[in-house]
Every structure is written in C-alpha cells, then in structure tokens.
C-alpha positions in Angstrom: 87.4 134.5 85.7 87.4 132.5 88.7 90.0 129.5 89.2 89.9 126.2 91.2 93.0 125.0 92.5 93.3 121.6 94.2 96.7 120.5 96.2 97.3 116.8 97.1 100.1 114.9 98.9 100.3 111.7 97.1 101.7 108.6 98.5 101.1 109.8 101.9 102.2 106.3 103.6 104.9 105.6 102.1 106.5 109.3 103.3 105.4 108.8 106.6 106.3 105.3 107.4 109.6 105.8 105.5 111.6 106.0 108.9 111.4 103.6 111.5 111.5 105.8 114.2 107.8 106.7 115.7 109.1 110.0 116.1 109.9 110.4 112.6 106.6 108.7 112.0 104.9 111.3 113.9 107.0 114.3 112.8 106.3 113.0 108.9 102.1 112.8 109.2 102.4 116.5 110.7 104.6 117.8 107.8 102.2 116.6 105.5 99.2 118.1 107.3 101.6 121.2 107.1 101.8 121.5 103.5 98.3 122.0 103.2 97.3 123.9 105.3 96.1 127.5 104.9 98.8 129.1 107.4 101.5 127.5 105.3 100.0 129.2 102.4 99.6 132.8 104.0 103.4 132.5 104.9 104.4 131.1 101.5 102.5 134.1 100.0 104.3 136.6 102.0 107.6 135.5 101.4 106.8 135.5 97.7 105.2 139.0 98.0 101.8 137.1 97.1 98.2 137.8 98.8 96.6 135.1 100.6 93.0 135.5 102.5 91.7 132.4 104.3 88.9 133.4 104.2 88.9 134.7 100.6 91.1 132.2 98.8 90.0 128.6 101.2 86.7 126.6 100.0 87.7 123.7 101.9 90.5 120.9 103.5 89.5 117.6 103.9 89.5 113.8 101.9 92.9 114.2 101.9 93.3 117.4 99.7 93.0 121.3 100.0 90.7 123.4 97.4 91.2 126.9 96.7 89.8 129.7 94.8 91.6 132.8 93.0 90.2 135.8 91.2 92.3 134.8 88.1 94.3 132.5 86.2 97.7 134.3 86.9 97.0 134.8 90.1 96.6 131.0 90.8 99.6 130.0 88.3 101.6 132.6 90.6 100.6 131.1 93.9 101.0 127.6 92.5 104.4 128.4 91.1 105.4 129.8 95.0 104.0 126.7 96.9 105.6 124.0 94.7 109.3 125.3 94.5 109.1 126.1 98.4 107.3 122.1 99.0 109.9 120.7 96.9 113.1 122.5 98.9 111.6 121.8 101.9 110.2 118.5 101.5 112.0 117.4 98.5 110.7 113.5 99.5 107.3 114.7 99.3 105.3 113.9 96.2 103.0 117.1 95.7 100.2 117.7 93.1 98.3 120.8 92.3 96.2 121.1 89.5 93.7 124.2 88.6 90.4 124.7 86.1 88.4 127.7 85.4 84.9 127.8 86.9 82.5 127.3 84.4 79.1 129.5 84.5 77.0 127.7 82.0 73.7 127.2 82.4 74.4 123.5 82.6 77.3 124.0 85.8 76.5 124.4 89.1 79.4 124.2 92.2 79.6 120.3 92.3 79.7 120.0 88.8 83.0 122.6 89.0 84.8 121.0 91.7 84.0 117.4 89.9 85.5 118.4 87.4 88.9 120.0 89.3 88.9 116.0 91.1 89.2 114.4 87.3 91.4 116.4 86.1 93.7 116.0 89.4 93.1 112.1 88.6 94.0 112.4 84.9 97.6 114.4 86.3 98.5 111.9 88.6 98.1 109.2 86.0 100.4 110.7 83.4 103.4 111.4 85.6 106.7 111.0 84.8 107.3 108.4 87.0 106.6 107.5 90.6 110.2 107.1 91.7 113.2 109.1 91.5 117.3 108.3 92.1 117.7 106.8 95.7 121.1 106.3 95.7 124.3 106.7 94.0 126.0 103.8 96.4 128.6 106.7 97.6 126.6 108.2 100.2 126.8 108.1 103.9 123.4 106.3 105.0 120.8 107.5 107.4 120.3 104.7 109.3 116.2 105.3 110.4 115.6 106.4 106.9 117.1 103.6 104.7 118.4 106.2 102.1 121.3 108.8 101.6 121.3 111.2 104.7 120.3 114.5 103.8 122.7 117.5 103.9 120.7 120.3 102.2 120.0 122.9 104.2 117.2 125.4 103.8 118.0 129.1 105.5 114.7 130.2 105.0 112.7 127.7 105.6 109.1 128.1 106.8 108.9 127.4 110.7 106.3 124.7 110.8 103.2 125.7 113.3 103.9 122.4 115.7 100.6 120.9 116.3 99.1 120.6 120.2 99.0 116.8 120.6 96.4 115.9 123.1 97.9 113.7 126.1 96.1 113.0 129.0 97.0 115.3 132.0 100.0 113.9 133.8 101.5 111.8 130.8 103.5 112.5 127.9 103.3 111.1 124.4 106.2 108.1 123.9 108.8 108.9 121.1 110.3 105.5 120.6 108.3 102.2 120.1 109.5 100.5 123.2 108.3 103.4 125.4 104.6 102.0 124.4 105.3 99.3 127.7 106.4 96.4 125.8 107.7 93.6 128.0 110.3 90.8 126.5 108.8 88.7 129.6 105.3 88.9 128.3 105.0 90.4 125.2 107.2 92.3 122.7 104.2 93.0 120.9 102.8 96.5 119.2 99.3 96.8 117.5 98.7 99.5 114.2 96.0 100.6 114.1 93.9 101.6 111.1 90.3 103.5 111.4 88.2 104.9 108.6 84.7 105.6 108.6 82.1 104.1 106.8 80.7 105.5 103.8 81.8 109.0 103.9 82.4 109.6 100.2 78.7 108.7 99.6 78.3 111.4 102.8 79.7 114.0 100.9 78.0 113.0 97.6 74.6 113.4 99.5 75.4 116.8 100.7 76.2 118.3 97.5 73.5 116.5 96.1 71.0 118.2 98.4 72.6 122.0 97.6 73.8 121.7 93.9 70.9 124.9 93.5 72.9 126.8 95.8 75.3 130.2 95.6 78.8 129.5 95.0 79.4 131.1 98.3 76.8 129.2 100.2 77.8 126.1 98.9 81.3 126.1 99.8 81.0 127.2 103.4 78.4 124.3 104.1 81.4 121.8 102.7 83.8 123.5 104.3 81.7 123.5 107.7 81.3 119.5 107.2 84.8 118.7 106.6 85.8 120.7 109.5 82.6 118.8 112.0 84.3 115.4 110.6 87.6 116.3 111.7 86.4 117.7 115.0 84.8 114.8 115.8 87.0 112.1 114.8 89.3 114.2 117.2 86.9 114.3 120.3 86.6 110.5 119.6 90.2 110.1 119.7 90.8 112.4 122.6 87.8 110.6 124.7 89.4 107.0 123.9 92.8 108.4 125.3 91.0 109.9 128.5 89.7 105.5 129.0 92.4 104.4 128.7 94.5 106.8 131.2 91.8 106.2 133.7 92.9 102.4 133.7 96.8 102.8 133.6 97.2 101.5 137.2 95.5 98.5 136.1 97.5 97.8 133.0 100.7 98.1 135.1 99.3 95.6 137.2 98.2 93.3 134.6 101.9 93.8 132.8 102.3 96.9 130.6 105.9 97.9 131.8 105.1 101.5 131.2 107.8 104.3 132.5 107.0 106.7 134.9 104.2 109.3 132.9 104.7 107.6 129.1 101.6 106.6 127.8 100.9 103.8 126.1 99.4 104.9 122.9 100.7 107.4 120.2 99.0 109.1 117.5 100.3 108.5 113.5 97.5 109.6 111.4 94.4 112.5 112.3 93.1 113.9 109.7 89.3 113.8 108.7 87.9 110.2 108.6 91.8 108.5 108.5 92.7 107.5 111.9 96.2 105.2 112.8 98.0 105.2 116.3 100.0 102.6 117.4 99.6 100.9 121.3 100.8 98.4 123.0 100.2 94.7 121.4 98.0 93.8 124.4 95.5 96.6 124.4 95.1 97.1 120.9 91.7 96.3 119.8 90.3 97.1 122.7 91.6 100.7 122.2 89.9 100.6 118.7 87.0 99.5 119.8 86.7 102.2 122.4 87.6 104.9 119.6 84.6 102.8 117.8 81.9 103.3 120.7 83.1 107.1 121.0 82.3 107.8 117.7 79.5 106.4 117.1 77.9 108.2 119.9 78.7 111.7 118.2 76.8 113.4 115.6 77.9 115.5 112.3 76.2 119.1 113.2 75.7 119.5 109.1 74.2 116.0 107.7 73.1 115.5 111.3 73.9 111.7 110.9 75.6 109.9 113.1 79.2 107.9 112.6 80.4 104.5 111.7 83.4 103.2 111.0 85.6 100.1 110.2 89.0 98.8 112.2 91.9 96.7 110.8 94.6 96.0 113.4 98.2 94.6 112.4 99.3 92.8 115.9 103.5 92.7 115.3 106.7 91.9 116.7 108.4 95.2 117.7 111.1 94.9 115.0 108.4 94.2 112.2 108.6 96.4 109.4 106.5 99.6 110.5 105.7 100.0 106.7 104.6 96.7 106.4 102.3 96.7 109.6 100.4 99.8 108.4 99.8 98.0 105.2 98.3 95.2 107.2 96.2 97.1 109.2 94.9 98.7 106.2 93.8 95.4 104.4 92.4 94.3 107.9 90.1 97.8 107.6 89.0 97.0 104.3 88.2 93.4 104.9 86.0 94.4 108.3 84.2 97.0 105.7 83.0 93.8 103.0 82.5 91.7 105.7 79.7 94.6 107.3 78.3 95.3 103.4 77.7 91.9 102.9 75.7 90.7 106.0 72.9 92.3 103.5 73.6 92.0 100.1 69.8 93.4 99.6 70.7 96.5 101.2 73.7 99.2 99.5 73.6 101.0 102.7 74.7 98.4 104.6 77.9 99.1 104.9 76.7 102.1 106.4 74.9 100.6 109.3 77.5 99.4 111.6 81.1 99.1 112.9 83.2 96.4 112.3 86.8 95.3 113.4 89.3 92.5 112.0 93.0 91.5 113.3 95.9 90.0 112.6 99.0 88.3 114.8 102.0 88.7 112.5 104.8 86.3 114.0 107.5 87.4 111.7 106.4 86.2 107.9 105.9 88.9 105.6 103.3 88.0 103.4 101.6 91.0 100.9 98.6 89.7 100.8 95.5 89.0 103.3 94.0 86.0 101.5 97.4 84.1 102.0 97.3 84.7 105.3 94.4 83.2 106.0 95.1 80.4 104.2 97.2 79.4 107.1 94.3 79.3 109.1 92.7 76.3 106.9 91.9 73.2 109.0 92.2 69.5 108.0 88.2 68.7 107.1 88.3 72.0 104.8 87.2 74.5 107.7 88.9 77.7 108.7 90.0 78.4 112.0 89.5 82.1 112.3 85.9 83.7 113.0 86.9 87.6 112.2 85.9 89.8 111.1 83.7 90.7 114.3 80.3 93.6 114.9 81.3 96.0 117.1 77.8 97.5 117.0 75.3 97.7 114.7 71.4 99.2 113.5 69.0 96.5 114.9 68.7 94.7 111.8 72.3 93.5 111.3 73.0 93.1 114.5 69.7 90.5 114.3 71.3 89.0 111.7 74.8 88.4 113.1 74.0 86.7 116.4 78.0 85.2 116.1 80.4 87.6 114.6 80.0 90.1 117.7 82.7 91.3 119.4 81.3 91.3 122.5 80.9 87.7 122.8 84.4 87.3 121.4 85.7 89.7 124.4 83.3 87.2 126.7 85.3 84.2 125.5 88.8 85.2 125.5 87.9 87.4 128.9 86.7 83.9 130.2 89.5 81.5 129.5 91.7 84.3 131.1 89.8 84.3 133.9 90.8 82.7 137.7 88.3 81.1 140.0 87.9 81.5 143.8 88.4 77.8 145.3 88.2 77.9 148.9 89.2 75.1 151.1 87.5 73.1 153.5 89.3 74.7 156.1 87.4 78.5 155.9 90.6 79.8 157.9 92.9 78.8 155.1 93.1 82.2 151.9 90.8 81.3 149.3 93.7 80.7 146.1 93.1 81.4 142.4 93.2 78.6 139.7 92.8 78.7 136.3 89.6 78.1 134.9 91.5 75.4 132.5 95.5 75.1 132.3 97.0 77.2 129.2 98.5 74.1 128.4 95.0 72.1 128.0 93.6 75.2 126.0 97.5 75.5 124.0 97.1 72.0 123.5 93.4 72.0 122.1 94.7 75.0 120.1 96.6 72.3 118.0 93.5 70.0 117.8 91.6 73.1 116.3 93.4 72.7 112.9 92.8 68.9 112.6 88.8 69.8 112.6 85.9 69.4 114.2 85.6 66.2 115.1 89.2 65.7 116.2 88.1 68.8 118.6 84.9 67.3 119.7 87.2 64.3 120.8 89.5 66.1 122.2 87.2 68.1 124.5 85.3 65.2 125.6 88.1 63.6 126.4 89.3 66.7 128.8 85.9 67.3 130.2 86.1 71.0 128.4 82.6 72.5 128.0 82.0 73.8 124.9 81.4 77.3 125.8 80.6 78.4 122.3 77.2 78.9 122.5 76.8 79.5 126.5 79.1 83.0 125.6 77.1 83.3 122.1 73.9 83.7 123.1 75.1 86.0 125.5 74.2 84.3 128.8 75.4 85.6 132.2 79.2 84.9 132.5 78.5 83.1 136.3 76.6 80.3 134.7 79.5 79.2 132.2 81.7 79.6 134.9 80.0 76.9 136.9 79.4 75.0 134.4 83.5 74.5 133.7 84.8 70.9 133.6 81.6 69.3 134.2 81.2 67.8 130.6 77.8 69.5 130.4 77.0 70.9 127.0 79.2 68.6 124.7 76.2 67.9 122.4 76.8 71.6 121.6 79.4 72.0 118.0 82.5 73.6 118.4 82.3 75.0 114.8 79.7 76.4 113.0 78.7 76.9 109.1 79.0 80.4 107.6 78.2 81.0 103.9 79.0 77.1 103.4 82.7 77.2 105.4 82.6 76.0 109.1 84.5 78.9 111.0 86.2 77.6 114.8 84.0 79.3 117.9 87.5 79.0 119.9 90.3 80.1 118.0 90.4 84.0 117.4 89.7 84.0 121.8 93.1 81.3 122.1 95.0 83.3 119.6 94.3 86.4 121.9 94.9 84.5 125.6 98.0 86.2 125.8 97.8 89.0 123.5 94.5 90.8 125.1 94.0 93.2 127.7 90.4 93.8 128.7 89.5 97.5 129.0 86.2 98.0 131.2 86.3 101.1 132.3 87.4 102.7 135.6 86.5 100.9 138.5 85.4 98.0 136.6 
C-alpha cells in the first residue's frame, strides 16, 4: 500500500541566525535547503544501499517541507530510518521531523484529503515532543565564539558533500561574507536593514488549486503541485535576481552618495530563498528601497499554473551593526506581518483583500531591545494622544484600495523624504559667479521640528509658522509635480493645510516616518535617473 512521508526542519530561524557571522548565516539557510532536498536523499539512499527515484519517490518541495511517496510501509520506515540518523550526525543542531500515513482509497479520499491528513498528523508530532531544547552546555567547554555555545569537535568521515548552491551576483561583483562588507560607514551610518518578504495569501493559493483538481489521478494531481511549488520558487528567484541587476546598475551612484563599498563587494546578501520566504540583509541606507524594488519585480510576474499574478508584504528591521542578528530578523518578521493586517483591513468587506496589494512597514532600532511591536510604537505617542508614525505604507495596489488609501502610499512617502533631502540651485546676481547648492531647509530646522512632532499638532502648526515651513503634507499627497512644492518652500503658503491627519480615530504625523528616514534613505530610481 502506498505511503506518504512528509520531512520538516523545524525552527528554521533560530538554526540559521544562531551565529553572528553572515557567512554562517548564509552557510546555515543552505544546509537546511540541503536536508531536504531530493539529491540529499538519492545520496543518503545509496550509502544505505536504499533506492531513491526523483521522479518516482518526489510529489513535491515547497511551504517549507518535502512530501514523498513509497511503494510500502517498510520501504518508507527504512528510508526514514537512513535520513534521520545521517541529519542528526551531520546536523546534530538541526531539529528534523518526518512523519508518514498510508494513502487511503476510500470512496470518501481523494489526494488532498491524503496529504491533509499527512499535514495533521505532522502538527499533532510536533506538538507532543519531548522537549524543544536540549543540554547547551556543561560550563567546561571551550566556546565558539560566533556560535554562543560549546565548539564542536565531532567529526563526520563520511559525511555527505553538500551540492553548494550557485548564488546569483551581478557580473563583476561578489557576494560580501562579513556584515561590514555591506558599505557601512561609521561617518554616516553604521546601519544594516533585514529584510523580511512573504507573499500574500499563498496558503489560500494552494488551497484553490487543490480545490479545483481534488477529482483528479493521484499522478496528475501531484505533478500539477509539484509544477506550482517549483513556478513560486522560480519566480520569487527571477524577482530577486532582477532587484539585484537595479541595484548593480546604480553602484556608482551609491558610492557617491556614501556607501563605502570595497572594490567588487556588493551591497546586498541573500539569507533566506526558498518558495514565498524571502530575507537578505543590505546596507541601512538602501533598504526599503531594495524591497520595494523586489516588490514591483514580483508583482509584474505571473504563476504559469494558477496563472495569477504575485503580491507580497515587507517588514524591514533598520539596526545598528552590532544589534542582535537574531533579534533583527524577529523584527522584520513582525514588521511583515503588521504591513499584511494593515493591507486586509483597508476593506474589512472584502477577505481577499489582503490579496490585492503590496505593503511595506519599518523600523529604526537604536539599540533597545524590545520583543514586542506594539511597545515600540508606543514610543511614537505624541502629547495630544496622536502617534507620530504613518506606516505601514501601499507599495501598489488593485484600483480599489489604492482609491481608498490616497495617504499610506509609499510613493508619496519616497516624495517627501526625497524632498527634504533635496538641494536647490540658487544662482547669484552675478551670472558669472557657479550656481551653489543649499538645502531646501537646514537639518537642524527639520531636526528641530522633529522634537515639536511629539508635542502634537498644534505645537507643530506653531512651530512651522513660526519658521515659514510649508506644510508639504498634502502638496506631496496628492501627488502634485515635485517643481511646484519646491517653489513654494519658505514662502508660508499653505499653512492652513494640517500637519496631521485622522485615521481610524488616531491622528497619524504627515512628517515623521520622511524625518526619521533623512539620513537613513537612499533613493533608488533607476539607471540614468
């Protein structure tokens, strides 16, 4: 009788942020990716004097597991038997789960119904284990200082040699192994940005699709999920791979605006690329412009199987260099979720809303660790009961969202901060004297009104007519030509206009997220922009 088998690396994060070291980081995401894939098994299988057919034994890889199928029950307690002993000398760290059922042919059972059924019982495993920690220590140990634990000193004489994974770079650059490599500057910024993508709605994807061939052959059924699985993690590849080709095109540029890059390093690396999970780390300045590139990439592709097009949700953890790498991917991952319920609630009416759109969210960590997003943004409260942040922002959206949300956009936010960054030509009388750039306001008038911010709105309204500062809040919100706000500047003009505004019954700041950003943001527009 035919057997499922389902394997599973649990706790994925915290093996691969263990070290902090991005090469470990790097070297840990691949070893996992490793341990389930189907080479790994052929080789296991012939050291064990096993068979193993990929295209006999695989249904499919993706959501994080790997599916297979055997011709019998000792067959698949065999191959199981072979894969855990080798994962756990290997990988000893690596918390590995493999569960297997027996296909059921009634006349109730179809394919989904089968590999449901593996999925809950892989659930009901995991939740009756032992325990999810083991001995770290016994305080006599020499310490491995990247890995905050005993240093290993097993070794393994037969061990598997891993297939090493092809990492795209662009041509003429190579991937940076240590975070400072990423062109960090202690002059201008010692920042680094995590970066944490999923897309939207992709469980309810793959419901749909099994939905719409539960009548079909065993055999037909699992090649149409294995052929989606393997579309998703094509494309979420080509996406990654065309947001890397952007940003090489613009490297001049960023070494002129002050990424101290080295000679060929580039300034993004890759931590997680499997399916719909997607984290690389970049330099601080560049980082949510780089998701919001990876963003507009994907959305442009289509799945060749549901032939539906892709959305997806950022979070990015902005973070001292010496920040807990553990703790930043942990941020980024709240920052994710929190853009994906801020896009499913712009229509309450609508369950697919979530679906309908792309959404990003940030965070500036200066050095306090807290575990929990809502705290954070309690910081933000002002005096008068506002808040100061306006994030979560719309990348892009179906019509009718981005109709609703005519503030949230991150286009307008890029407008703003792009704007108080920017320098004017002033030319003097003289026309044979250089023109000479100024600053469109001083960063200490706008560092100054960032202080006024968190006293409230009307302390800001003072403050800004006091300074002859336009209100450029809804000049950049409405999307009006960037020439016209910048002639406007210091005139006064437009200080009947408010400088926060009322969502869902909380007034949200118009200014802050772009003063946060003034020296955290690099503007990515393309080559020759």
């Amino acid at each position: 009788m035919r057997q499922l088998m389902i394997l599973e690396v649990s706790q994925k994060q915290a093996y691969i942020f263990e070290s902090t070291r991005l090469s470990d980081n790097v070297e840990r995401s691949e070893e996992i990716c490793w341990v389930t894939d189907p080479d790994y098994f052929k080789a296991v299988a012939k050291q064990s004097g096993l068979e193993f057919d990929k295209e006999k034994n695989l249904v499919y890889s993706g959501g994080g597991h790997t599916v297979l199928e055997f011709e019998d029950r000792e067959s698949a307690k065999k191959f199981a038997y072979a894969v855990s002993s080798r994962v756990r000398r290997e990988f000893p760290e690596l918390e590995y789960f493999i569960k297997i059922t027996e296909y059921k042919n009634g006349p109730d059972d179809n394919p989904g119904s089968n590999l449901f059924e593996l999925s809950k019982q892989l659930e009901k495993k995991k939740s009756v284990r032992a325990a999810s920690f083991h001995q770290g220590t016994f305080g006599v140990e020499e310490n491995e200082t990247n890995l905050r634990r005993p240093k290993p000193d097993v070794p393994v004489p037969d061990r598997i040699a891993r297939k090493k994974e092809n990492e795209y770079v662009p041509a003429g650059y190579v991937m940076p192994k240590k975070l400072e490599d990423l062109g960090v500057s202690k002059d201008d910024s010692s920042f680094i940005a995590v970066v944490h993508i999923d897309g939207n709605g992709m469980g309810k994807r793959v419901q749909n699709l099994r939905s719409s061939i539960e009548k079909a052959e065993w055999n037909e059924y699992k090649k149409t999920l294995k052929n989606f699985s393997d579309t998703i993690d094509s494309d979420f590849k080509t996406a990654f791979r065309g947001m890397l080709d952007e940003i090489a095109d613009q490297i001049g540029d960023l070494k002129d605006k002050g990424l101290k890059l080295e000679e060929h390093v580039f300034p993004v690396r890759k931590l997680i690329l499997a399916g719909d999970d997607v984290c690389f780390v970049t330099e601080g300045r560049i980082g949510l412009e780089a998701a919001r590139i990876f963003i507009e990439k994907l959305s442009e592709l289509e799945n060749a199987v549901d032939h539906r097009k892709y959305t997806a949700c950022a979070g990015v953890a902005i973070v001292h260099q010496k920040y807990p790498f553990y703790k930043a991917y942990e941020l980024s991952e709240m920052l994710c979720s929190n853009s994906k319920r801020f896009l499913a609630a712009l229509d309450p009416s609508d369950e697919n809303a979530g679906t309908k759109g792309c959404a990003i969210d940030w965070h500036i960590e200066f050095g306090e660790i807290i575990d929990d997003l809502s705290d954070m943004r309690q910081k933000y409260a002002t005096s008068d009961g506002g808040t100061l942040e306006l994030r979560p922002y719309l990348i892009r959206a179906d019509k009718d969202l981005w109709d609703k949300e005519k503030l949230r956009r991150y286009s307008a936010f890029k407008r703003l901060v792009t704007l108080l960054q920017n320098k004017q030509e002033t030319f003097a009388e003289d026309k044979k004297e250089e023109s000479r750039k100024q600053e469109i306001y001083a960063r200490g008038k706008i560092k100054e009104l960032r202080g006024v911010l968190k006293e409230g709105e009307k302390a800001t309204e003072y403050y800004m007519q006091s300074s002859l500062m336009d209100p450029l809040d809804l000049d950049v919100f409405e999307d009006r030509d960037q020439k016209k706000q910048l002639d406007s500047i210091g005139t006064g003009r437009g200080l009947e206009r408010r400088t926060f505004q009322e969502i869902n019954g909380k007034k949200h700041s118009l200014y802050f997220d772009a003063i946060e950003m003034l020296d955290t943001f690099i503007s990515l527009d393309g080559k020759g922009a």
